[in-house]
mmCIF file of the C-alpha atoms, coordinates in Angstrom:
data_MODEL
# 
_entry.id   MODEL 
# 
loop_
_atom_site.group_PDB 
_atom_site.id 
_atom_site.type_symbol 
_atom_site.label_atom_id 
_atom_site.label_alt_id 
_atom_site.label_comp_id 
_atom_site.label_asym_id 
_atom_site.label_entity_id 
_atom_site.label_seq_id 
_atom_site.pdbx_PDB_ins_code 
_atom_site.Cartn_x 
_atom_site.Cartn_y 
_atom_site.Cartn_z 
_atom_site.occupancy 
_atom_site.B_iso_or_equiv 
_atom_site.pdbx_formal_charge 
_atom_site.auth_seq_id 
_atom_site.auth_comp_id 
_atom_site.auth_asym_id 
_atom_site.auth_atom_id 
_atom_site.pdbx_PDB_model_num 
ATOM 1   C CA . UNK A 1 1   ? -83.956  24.189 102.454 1.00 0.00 ? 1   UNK A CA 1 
ATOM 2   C CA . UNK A 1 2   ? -86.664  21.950 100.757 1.00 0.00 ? 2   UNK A CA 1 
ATOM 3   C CA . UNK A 1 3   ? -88.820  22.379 97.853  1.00 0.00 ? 3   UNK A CA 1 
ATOM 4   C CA . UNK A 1 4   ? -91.961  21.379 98.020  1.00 0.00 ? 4   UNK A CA 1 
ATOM 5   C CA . UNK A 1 5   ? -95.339  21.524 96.451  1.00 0.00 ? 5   UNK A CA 1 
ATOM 6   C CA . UNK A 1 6   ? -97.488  24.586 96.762  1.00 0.00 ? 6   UNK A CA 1 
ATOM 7   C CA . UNK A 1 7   ? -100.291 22.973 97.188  1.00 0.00 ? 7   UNK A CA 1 
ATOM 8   C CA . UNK A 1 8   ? -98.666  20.601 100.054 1.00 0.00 ? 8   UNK A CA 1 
ATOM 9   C CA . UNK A 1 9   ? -97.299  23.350 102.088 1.00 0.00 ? 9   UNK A CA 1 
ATOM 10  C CA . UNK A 1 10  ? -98.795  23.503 105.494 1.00 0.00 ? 10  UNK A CA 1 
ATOM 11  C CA . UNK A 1 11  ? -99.588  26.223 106.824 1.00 0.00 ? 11  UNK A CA 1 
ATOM 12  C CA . UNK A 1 12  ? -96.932  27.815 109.833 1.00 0.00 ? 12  UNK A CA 1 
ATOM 13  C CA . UNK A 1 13  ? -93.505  26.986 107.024 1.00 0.00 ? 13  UNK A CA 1 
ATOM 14  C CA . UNK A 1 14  ? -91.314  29.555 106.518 1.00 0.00 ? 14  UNK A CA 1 
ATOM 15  C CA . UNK A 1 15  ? -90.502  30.450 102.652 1.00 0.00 ? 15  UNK A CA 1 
ATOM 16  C CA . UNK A 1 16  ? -86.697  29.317 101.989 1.00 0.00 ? 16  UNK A CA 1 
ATOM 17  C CA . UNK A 1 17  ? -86.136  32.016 99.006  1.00 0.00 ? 17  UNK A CA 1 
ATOM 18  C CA . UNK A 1 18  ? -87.755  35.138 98.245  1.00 0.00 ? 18  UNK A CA 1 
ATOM 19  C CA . UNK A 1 19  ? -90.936  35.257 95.576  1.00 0.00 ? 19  UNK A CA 1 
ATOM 20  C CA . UNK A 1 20  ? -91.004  37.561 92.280  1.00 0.00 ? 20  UNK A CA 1 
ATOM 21  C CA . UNK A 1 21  ? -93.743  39.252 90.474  1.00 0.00 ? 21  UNK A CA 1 
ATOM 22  C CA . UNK A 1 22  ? -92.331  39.355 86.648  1.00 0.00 ? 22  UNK A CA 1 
ATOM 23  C CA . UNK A 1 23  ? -91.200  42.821 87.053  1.00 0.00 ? 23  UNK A CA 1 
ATOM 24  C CA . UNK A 1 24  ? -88.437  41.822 89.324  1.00 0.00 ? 24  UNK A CA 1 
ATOM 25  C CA . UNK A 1 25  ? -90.513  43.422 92.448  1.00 0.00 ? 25  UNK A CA 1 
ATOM 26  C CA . UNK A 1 26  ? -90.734  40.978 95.568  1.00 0.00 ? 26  UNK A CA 1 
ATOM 27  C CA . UNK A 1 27  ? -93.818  40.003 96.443  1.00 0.00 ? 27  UNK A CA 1 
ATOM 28  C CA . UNK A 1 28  ? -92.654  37.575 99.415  1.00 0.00 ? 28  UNK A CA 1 
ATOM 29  C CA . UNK A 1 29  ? -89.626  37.790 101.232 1.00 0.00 ? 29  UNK A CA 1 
ATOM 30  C CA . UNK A 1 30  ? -87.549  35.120 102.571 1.00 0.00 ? 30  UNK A CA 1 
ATOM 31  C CA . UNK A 1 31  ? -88.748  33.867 106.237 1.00 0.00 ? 31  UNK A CA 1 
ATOM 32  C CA . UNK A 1 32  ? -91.902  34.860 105.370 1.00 0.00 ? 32  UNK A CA 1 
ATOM 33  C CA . UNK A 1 33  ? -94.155  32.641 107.536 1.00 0.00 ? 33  UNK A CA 1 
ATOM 34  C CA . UNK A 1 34  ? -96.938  30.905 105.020 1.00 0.00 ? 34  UNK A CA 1 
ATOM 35  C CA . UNK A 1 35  ? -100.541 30.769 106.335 1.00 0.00 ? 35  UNK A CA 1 
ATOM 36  C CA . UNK A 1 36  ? -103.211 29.130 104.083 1.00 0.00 ? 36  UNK A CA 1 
ATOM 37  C CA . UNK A 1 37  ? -104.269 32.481 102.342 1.00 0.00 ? 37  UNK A CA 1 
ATOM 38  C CA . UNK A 1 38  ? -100.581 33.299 101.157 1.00 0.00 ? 38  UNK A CA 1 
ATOM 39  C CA . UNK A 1 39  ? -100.312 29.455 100.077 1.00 0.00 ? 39  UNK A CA 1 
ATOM 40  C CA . UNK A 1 40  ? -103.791 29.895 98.416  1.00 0.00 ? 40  UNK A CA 1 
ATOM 41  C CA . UNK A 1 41  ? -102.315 33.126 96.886  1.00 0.00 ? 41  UNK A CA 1 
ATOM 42  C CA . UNK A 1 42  ? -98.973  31.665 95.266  1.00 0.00 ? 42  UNK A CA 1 
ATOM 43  C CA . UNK A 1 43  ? -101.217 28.895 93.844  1.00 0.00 ? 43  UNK A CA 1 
ATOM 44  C CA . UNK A 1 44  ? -103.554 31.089 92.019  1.00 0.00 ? 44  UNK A CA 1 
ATOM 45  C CA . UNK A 1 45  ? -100.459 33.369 90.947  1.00 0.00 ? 45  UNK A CA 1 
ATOM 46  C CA . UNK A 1 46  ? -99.312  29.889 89.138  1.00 0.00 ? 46  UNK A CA 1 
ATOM 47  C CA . UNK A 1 47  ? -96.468  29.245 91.339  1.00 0.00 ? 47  UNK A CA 1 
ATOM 48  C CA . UNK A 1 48  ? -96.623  25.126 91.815  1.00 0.00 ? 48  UNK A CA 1 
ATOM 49  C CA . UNK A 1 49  ? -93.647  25.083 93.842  1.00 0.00 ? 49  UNK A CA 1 
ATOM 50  C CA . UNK A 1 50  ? -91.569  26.816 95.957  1.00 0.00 ? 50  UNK A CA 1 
ATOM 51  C CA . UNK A 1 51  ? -88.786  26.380 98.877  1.00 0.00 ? 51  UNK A CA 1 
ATOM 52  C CA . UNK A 1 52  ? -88.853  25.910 102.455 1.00 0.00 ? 52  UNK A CA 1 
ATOM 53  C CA . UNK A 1 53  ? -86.772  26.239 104.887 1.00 0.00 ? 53  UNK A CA 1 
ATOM 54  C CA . UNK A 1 54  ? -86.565  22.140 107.044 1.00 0.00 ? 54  UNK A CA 1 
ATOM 55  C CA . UNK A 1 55  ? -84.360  22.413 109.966 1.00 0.00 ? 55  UNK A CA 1 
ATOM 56  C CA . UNK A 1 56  ? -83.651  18.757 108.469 1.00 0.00 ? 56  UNK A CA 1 
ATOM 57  C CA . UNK A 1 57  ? -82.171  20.124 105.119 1.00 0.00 ? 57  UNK A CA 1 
ATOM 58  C CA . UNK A 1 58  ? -81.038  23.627 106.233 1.00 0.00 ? 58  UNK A CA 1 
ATOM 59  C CA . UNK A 1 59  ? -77.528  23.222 105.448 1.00 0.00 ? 59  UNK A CA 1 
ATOM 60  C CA . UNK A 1 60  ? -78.259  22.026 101.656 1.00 0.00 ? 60  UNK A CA 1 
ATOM 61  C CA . UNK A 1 61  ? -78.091  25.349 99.797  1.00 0.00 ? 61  UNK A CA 1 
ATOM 62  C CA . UNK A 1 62  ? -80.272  24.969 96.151  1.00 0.00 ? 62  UNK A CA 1 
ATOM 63  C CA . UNK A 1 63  ? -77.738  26.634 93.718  1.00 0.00 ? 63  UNK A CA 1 
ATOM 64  C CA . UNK A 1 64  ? -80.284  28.181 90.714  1.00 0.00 ? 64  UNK A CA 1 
ATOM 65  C CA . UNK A 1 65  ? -78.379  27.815 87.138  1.00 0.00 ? 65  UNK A CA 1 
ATOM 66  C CA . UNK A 1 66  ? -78.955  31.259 86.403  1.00 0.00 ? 66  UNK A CA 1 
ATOM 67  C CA . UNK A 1 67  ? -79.284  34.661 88.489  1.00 0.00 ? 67  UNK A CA 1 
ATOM 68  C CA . UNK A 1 68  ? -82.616  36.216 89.912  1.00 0.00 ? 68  UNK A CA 1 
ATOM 69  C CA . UNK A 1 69  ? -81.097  39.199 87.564  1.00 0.00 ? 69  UNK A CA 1 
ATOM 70  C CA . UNK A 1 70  ? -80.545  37.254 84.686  1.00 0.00 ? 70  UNK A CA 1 
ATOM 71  C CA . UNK A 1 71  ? -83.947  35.449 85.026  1.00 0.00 ? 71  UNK A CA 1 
ATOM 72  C CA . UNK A 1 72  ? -86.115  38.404 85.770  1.00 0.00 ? 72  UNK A CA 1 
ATOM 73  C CA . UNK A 1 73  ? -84.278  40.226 82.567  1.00 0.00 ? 73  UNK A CA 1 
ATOM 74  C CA . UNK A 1 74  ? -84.707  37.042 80.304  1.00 0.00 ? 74  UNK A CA 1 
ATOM 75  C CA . UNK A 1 75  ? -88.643  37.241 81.550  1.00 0.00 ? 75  UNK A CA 1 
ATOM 76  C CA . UNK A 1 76  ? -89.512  40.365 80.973  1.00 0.00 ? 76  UNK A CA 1 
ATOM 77  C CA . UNK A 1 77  ? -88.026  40.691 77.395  1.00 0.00 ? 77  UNK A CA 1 
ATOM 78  C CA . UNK A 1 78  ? -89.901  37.466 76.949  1.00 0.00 ? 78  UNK A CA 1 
ATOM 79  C CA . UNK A 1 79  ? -93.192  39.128 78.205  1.00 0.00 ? 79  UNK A CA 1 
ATOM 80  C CA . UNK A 1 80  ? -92.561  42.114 76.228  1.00 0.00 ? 80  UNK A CA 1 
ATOM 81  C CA . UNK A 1 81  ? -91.416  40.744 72.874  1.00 0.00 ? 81  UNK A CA 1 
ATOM 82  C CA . UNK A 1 82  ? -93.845  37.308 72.966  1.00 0.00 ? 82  UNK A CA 1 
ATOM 83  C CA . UNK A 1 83  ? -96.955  40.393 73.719  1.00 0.00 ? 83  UNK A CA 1 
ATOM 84  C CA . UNK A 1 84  ? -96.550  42.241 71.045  1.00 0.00 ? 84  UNK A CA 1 
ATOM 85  C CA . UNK A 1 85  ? -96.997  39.326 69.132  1.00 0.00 ? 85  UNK A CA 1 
ATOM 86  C CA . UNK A 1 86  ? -99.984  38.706 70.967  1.00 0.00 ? 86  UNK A CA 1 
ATOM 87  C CA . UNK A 1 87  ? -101.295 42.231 70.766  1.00 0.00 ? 87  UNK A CA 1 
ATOM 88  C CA . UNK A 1 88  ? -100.878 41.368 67.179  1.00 0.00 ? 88  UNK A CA 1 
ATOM 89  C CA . UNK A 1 89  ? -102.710 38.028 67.316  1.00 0.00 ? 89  UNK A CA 1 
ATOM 90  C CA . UNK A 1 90  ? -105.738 39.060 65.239  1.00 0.00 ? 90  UNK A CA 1 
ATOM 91  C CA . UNK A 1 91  ? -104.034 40.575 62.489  1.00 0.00 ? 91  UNK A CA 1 
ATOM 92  C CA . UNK A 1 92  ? -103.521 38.673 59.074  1.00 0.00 ? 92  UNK A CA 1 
ATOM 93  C CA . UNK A 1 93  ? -100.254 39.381 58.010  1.00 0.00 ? 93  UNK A CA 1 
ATOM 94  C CA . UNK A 1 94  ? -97.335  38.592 60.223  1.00 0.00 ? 94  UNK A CA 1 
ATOM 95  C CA . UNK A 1 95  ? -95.628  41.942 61.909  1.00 0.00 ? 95  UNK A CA 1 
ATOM 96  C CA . UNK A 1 96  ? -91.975  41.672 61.619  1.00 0.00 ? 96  UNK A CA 1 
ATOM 97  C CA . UNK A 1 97  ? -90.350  44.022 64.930  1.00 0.00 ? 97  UNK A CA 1 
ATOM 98  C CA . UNK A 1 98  ? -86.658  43.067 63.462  1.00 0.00 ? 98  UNK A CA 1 
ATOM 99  C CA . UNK A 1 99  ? -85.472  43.138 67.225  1.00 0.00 ? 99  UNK A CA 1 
ATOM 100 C CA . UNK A 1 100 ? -85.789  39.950 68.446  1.00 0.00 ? 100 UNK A CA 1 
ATOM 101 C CA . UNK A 1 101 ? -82.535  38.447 67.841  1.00 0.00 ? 101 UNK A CA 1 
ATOM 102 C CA . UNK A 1 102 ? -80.734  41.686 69.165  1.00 0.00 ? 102 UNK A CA 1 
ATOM 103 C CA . UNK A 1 103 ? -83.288  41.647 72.233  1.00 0.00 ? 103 UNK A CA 1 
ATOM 104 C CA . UNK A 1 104 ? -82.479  38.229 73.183  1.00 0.00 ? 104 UNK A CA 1 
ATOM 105 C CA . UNK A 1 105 ? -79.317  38.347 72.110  1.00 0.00 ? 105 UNK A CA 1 
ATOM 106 C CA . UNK A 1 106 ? -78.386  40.137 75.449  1.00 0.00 ? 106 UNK A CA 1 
ATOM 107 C CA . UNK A 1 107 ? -80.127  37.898 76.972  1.00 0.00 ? 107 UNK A CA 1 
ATOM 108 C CA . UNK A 1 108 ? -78.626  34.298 75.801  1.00 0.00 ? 108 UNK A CA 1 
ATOM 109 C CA . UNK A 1 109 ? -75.080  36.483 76.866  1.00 0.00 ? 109 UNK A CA 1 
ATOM 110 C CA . UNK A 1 110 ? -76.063  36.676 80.261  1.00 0.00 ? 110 UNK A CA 1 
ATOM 111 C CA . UNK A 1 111 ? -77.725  33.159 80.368  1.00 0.00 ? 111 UNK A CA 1 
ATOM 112 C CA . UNK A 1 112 ? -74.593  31.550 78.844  1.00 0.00 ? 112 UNK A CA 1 
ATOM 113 C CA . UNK A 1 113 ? -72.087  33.945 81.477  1.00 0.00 ? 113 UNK A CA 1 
ATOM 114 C CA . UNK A 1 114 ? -74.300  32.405 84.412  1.00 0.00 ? 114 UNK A CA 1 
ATOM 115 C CA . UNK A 1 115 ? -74.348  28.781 83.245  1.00 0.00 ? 115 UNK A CA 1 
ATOM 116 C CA . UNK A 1 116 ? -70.389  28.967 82.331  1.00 0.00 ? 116 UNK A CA 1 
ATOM 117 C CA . UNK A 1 117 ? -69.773  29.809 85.300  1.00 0.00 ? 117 UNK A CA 1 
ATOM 118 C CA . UNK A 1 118 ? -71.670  26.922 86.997  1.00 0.00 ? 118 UNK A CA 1 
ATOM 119 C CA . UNK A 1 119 ? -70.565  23.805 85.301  1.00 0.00 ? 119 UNK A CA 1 
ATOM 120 C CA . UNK A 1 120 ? -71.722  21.126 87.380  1.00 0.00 ? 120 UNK A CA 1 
ATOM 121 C CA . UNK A 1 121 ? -75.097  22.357 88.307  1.00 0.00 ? 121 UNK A CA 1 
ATOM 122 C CA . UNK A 1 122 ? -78.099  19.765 88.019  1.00 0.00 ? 122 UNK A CA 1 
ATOM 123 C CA . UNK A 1 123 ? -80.683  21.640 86.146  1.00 0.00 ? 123 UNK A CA 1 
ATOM 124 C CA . UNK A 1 124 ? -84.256  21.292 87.637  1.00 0.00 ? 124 UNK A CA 1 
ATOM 125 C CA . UNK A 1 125 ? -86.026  23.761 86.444  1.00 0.00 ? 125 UNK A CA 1 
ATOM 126 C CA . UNK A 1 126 ? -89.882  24.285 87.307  1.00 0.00 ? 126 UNK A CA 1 
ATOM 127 C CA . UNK A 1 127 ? -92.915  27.520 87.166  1.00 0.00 ? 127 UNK A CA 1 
ATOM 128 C CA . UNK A 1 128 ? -91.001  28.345 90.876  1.00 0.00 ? 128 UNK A CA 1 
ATOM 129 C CA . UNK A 1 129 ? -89.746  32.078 92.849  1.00 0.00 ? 129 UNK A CA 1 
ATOM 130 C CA . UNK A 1 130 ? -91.241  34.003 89.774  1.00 0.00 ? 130 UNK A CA 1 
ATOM 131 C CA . UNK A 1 131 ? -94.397  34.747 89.266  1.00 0.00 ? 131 UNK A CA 1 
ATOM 132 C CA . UNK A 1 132 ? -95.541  34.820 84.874  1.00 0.00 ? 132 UNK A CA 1 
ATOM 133 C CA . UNK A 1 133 ? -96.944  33.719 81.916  1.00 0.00 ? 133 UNK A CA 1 
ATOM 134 C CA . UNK A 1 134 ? -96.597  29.236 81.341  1.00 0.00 ? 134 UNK A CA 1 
ATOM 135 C CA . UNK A 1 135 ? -95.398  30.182 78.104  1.00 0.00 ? 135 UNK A CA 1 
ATOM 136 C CA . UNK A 1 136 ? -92.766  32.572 78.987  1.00 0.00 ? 136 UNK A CA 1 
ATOM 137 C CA . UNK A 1 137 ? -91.436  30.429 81.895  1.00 0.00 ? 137 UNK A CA 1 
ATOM 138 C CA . UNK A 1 138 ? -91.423  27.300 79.755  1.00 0.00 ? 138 UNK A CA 1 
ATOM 139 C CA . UNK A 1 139 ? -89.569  28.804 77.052  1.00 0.00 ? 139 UNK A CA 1 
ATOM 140 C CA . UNK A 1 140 ? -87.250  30.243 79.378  1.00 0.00 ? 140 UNK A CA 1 
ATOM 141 C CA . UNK A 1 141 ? -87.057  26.946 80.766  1.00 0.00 ? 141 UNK A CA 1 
ATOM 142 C CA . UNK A 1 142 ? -86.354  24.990 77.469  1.00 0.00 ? 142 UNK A CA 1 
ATOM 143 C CA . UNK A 1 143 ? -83.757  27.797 76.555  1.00 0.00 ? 143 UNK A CA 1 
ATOM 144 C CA . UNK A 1 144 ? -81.520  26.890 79.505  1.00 0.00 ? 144 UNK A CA 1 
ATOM 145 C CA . UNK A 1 145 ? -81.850  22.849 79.309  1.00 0.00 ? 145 UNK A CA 1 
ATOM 146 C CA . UNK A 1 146 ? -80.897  23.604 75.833  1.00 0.00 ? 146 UNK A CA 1 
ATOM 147 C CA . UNK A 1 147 ? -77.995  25.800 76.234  1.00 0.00 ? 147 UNK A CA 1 
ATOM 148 C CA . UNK A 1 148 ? -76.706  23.815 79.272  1.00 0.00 ? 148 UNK A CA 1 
ATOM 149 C CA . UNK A 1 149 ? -76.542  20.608 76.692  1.00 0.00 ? 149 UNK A CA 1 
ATOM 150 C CA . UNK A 1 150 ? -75.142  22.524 73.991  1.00 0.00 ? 150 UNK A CA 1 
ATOM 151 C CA . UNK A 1 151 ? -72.278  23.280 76.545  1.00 0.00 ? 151 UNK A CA 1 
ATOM 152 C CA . UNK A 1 152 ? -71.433  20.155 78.020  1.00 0.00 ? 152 UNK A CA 1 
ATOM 153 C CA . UNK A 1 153 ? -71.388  18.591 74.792  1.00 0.00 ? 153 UNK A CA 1 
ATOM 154 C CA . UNK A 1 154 ? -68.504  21.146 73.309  1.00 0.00 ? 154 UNK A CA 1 
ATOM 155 C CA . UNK A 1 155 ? -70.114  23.587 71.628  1.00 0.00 ? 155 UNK A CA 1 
ATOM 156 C CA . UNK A 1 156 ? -68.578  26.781 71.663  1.00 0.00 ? 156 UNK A CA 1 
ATOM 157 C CA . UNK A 1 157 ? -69.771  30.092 73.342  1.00 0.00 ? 157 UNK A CA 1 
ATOM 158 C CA . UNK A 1 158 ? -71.315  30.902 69.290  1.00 0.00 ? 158 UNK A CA 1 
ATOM 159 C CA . UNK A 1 159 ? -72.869  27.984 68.774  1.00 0.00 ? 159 UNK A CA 1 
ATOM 160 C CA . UNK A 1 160 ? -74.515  27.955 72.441  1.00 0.00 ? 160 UNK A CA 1 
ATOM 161 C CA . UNK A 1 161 ? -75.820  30.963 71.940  1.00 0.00 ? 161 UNK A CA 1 
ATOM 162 C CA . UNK A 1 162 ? -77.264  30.094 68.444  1.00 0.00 ? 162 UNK A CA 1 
ATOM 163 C CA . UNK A 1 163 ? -78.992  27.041 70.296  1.00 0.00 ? 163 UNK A CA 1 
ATOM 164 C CA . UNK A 1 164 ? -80.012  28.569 73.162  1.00 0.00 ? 164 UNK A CA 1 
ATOM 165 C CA . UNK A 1 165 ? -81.936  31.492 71.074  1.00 0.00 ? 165 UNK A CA 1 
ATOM 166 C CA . UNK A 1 166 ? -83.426  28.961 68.809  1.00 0.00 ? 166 UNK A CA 1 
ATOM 167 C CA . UNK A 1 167 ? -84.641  27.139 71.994  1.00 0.00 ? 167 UNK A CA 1 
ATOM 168 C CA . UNK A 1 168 ? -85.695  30.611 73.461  1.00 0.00 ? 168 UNK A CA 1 
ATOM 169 C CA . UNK A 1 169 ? -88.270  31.356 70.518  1.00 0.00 ? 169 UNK A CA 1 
ATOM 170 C CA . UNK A 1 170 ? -89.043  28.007 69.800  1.00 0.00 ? 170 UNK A CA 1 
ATOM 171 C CA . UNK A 1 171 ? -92.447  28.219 70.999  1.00 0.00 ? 171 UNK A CA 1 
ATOM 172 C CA . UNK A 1 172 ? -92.980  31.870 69.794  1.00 0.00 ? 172 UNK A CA 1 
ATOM 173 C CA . UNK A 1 173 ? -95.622  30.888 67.009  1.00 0.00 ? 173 UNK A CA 1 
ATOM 174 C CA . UNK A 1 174 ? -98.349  29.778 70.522  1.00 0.00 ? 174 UNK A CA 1 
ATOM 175 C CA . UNK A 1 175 ? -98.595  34.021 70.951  1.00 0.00 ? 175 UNK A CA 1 
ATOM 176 C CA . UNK A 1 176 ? -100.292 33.598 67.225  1.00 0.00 ? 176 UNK A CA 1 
ATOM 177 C CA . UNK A 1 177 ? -102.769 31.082 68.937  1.00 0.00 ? 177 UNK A CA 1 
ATOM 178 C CA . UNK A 1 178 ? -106.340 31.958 70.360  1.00 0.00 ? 178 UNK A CA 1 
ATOM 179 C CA . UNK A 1 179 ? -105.754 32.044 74.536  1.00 0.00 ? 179 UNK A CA 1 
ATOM 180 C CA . UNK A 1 180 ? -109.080 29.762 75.194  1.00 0.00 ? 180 UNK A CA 1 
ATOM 181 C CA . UNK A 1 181 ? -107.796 26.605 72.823  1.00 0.00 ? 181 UNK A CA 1 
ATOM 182 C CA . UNK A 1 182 ? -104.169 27.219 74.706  1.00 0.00 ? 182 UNK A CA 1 
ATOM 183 C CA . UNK A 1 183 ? -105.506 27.738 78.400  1.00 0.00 ? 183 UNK A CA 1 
ATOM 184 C CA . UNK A 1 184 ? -108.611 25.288 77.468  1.00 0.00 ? 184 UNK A CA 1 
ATOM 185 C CA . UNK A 1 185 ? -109.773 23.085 80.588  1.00 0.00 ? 185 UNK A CA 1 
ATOM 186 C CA . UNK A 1 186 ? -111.003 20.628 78.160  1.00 0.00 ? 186 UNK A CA 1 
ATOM 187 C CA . UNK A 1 187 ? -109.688 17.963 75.635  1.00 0.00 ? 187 UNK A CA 1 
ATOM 188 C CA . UNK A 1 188 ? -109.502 19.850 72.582  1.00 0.00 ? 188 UNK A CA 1 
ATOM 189 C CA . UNK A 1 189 ? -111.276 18.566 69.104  1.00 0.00 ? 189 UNK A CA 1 
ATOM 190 C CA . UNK A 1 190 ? -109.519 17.296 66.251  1.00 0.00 ? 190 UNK A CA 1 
ATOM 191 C CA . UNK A 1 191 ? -109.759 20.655 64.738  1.00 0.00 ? 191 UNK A CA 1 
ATOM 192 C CA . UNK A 1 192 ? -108.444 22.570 67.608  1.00 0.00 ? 192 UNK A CA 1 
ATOM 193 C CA . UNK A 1 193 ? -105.854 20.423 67.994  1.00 0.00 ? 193 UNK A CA 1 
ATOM 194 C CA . UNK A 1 194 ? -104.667 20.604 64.608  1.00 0.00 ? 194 UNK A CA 1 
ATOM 195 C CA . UNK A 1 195 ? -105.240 24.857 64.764  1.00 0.00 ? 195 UNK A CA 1 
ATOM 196 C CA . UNK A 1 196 ? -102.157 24.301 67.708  1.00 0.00 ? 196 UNK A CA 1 
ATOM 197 C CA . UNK A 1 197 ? -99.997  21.757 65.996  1.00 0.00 ? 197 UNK A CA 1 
ATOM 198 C CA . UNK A 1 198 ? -99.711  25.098 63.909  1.00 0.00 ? 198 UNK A CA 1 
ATOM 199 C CA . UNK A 1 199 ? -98.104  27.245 66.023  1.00 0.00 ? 199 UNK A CA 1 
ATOM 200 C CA . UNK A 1 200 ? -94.704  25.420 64.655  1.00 0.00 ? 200 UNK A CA 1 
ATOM 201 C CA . UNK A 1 201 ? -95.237  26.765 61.178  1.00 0.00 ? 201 UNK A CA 1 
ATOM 202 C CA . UNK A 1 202 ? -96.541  30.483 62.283  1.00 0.00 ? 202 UNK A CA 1 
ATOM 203 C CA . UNK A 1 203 ? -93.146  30.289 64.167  1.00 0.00 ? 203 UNK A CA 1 
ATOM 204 C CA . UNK A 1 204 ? -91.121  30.002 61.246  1.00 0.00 ? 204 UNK A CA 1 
ATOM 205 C CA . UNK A 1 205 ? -92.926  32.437 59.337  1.00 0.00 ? 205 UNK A CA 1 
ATOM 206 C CA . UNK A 1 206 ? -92.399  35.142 62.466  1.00 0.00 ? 206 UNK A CA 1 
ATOM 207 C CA . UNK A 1 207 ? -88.818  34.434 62.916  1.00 0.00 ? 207 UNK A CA 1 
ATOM 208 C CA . UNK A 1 208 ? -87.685  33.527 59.245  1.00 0.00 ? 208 UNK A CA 1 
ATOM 209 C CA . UNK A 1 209 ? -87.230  37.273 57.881  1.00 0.00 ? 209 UNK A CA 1 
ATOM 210 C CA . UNK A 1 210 ? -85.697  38.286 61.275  1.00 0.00 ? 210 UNK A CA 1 
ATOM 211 C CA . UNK A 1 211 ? -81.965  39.470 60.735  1.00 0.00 ? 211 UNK A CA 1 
ATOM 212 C CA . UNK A 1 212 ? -80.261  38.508 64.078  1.00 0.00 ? 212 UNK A CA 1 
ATOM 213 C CA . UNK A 1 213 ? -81.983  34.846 63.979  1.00 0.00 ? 213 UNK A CA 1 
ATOM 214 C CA . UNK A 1 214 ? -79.604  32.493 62.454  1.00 0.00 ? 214 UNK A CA 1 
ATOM 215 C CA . UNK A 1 215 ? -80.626  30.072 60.541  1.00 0.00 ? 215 UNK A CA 1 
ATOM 216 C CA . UNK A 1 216 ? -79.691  26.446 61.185  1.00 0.00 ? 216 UNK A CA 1 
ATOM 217 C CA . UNK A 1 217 ? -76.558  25.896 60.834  1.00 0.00 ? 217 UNK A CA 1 
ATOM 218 C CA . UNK A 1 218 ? -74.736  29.601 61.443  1.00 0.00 ? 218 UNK A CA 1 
ATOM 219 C CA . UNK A 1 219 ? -74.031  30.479 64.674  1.00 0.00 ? 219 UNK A CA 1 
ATOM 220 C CA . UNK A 1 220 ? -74.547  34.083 65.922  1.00 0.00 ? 220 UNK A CA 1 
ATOM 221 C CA . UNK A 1 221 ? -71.990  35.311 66.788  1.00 0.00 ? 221 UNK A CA 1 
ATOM 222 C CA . UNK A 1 222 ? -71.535  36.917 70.713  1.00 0.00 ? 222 UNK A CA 1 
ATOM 223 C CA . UNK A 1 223 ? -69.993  40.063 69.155  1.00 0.00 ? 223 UNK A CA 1 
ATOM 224 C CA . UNK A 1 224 ? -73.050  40.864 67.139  1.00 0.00 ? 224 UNK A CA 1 
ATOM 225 C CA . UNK A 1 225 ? -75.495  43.515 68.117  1.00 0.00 ? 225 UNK A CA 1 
# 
């Protein structure tokens, strides 16, 4: 098996691990033999890379650092907490759901039960086998580095889990952000840019009031609900 870019697969390669819409549903199955529409496809769906199987490298299995289950789950409460903030975007005052820590609170359990049980793992970590949102897969992404380092470094299970959450969220203050300046093809002025730099600042005003965030310093614990 052999990852390679999307956009470099020729056509008549068989896909070395199934693709995923965010909902967990498959949209193309292992073996699948890729033709230039289905590579034109998974590029437009935002998927940059993706596996193959190489009768060269066949016998190298790529070990993920976390389940399909556990990613799919960790996506879609992503999707589904991040969009309500974006629902919200145009509103004034800040909407406080009170769930988030408790929502991804399950989720940093099973991301830390995965990893713990995968010590030596290299982490490489790209927009690959699931189809969603930059945003969503990036924090995702950030949250496992993150968690991963926490680890290996001899934090415990609570303080992991604090870390990895903080990670999680830490770009949650980009759903406050118009889409065009975000997804913009462009350089972006000195005034956009400085309307982005502010997404760290709506993110602390989001996430401060929020019971089941610690704040720096206090671990959550894994017992909490």
């Amino acid at each position: 098996m052999r990852l390679i870019p999307t956009k470099s697969c020729p056509p008549g390669m068989r896909l070395g691990k199934c693709i995923y819409n965010e909902d967990g549903i498959i949209l193309l199955n292992e073996g699948v033999e890729l033709t230039v529409g289905l590579v034109g496809r998974l590029q437009r769906l935002g998927i940059d890379f993706i596996y193959i199987h190489d009768p060269v490298t066949d016998d190298i299995q790529v070990e993920d650092p976390i389940s399909d289950e556990t990613r799919i789950k960790a996506l879609a409460e992503i999707r589904t907490n991040f969009g309500h903030f974006m629902e919200n975007a145009s509103k004034s005052k800040f909407s406080k759901s009170h769930t988030l820590g408790r929502a991804f609170g399950g989720v940093m359990k099973m991301i830390i039960d995965d990893l713990s049980g995968k010590p030596d793992t290299l982490l490489m970590l790209m927009n690959m086998n699931v189809m969603g949102n930059y945003l969503y897969q990036h924090s995702l992404n950030v949250c496992i580095y993150a968690t991963m380092l926490g680890m290996v470094s001899g934090y415990s299970k609570d303080e992991s889990l604090a870390l990895g959450l903080g990670a999680l969220l830490h770009d949650i203050g980009m759903t406050k952000i118009k889409t065009e300046l975000i997804m913009a093809p462009r350089k972006l002025t000195g005034d956009e840019l400085q309307e982005v730099k502010r997404h760290t600042e709506i993110g602390f005003k989001l996430l401060k009031d929020e019971p089941n965030i610690p704040a720096a310093g206090r671990p959550l614990r894994l017992s909490a609900s």
